[in-house]
ROVEXNU-684524 format. One record per residue (C-alpha): residue in three letters; chain; x, y, z. Coordinates in steps of 0.02 Angstrom, whole numbers, always signed. Each point is the difference from the previous one (the first is absolute). Last residue first. Layout:
node rest ALA	kette A	u X	v Y	w Z
...
This chain:
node rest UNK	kette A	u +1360	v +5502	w +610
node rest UNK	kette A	u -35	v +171	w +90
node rest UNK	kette A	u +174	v +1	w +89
node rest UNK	kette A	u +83	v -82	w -144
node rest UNK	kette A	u -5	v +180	w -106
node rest UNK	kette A	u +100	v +69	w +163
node rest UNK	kette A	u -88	v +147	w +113
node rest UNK	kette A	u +44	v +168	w -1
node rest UNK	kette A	u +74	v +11	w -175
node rest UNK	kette A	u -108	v +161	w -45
node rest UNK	kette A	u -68	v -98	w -160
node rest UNK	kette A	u -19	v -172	w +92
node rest UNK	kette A	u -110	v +76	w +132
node rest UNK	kette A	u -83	v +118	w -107
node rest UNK	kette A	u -50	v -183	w -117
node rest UNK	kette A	u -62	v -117	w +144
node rest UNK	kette A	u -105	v +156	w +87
node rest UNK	kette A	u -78	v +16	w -167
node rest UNK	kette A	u -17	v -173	w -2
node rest UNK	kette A	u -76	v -5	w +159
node rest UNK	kette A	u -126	v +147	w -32
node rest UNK	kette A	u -57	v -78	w -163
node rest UNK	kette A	u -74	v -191	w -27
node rest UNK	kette A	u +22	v -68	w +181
node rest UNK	kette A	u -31	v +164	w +93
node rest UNK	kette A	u -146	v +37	w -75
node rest UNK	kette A	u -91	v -167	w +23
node rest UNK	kette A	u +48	v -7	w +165
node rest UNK	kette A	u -81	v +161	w +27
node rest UNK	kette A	u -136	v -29	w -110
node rest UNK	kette A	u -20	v -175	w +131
node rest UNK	kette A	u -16	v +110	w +142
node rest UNK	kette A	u -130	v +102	w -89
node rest UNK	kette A	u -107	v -133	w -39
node rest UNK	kette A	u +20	v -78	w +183
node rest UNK	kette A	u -53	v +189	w +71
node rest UNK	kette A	u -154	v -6	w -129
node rest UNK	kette A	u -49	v -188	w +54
node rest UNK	kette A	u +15	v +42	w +178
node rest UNK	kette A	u -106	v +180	w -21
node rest UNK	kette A	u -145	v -100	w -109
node rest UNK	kette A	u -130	v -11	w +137
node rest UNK	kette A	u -123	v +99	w -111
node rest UNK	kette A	u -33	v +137	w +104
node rest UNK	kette A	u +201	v -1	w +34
node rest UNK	kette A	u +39	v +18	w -169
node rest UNK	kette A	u -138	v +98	w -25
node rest UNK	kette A	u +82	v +140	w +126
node rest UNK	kette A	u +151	v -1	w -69
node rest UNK	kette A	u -49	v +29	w -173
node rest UNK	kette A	u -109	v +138	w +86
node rest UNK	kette A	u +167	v +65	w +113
node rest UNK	kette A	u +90	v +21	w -169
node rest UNK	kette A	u +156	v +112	w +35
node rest UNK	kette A	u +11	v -31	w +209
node rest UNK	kette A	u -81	v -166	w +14
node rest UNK	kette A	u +118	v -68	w -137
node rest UNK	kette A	u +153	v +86	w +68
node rest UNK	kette A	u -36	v -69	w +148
node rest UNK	kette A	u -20	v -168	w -82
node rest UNK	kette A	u +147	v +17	w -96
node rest UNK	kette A	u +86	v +31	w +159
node rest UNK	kette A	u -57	v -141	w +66
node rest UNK	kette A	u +42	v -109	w -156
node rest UNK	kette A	u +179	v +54	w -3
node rest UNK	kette A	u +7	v -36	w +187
node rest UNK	kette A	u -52	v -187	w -28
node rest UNK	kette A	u -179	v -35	w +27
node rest UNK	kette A	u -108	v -144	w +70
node rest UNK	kette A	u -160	v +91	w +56
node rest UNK	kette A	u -84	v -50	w +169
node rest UNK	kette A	u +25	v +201	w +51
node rest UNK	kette A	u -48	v +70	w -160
node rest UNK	kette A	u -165	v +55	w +24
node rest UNK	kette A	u +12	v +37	w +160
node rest UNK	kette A	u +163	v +118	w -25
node rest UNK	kette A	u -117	v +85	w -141
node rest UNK	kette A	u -142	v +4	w +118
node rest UNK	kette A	u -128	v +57	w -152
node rest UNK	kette A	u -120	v +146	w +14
node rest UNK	kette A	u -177	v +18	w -107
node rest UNK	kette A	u -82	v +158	w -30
């Protein structure tokens, strides 16, 4: 049986709190993923892949949608987005 420190494990990490809780959630619905990521020393390079999803996400599709509701329920200005 082997037992991790999650809070050891991720104390030196550089995280946002998206990628925290994605890292929870990680450890909580695929603790063996989890686990070879940090076997492998891989846990920074996962959280940085998963901040720049994020990014990713919100540049092509969230922000637009957020861009297009706001327009459509006229609470903020078409200029206000640029």
């Amino acid at each position: 049986m082997l037992r991790i420190d999650c809070w050891e494990a991720e104390k030196n990490l550089k995280t946002t709190p998206g990628t925290e809780y994605a890292l929870t959630s990680l450890g909580i619905d695929e603790p063996l993923e989890y686990t070879r990521l940090y076997l492998d020393g891989n846990l920074q390079m996962w959280v940085d892949a998963e901040d720049s999803l994020t990014l990713f996400q919100v540049r092509s599709g969230s922000f637009r949608n957020m861009k297009e509701e706001a327009i459509l329920d006229n609470s903020a200005p078409p200029s206000y987005f640029g």
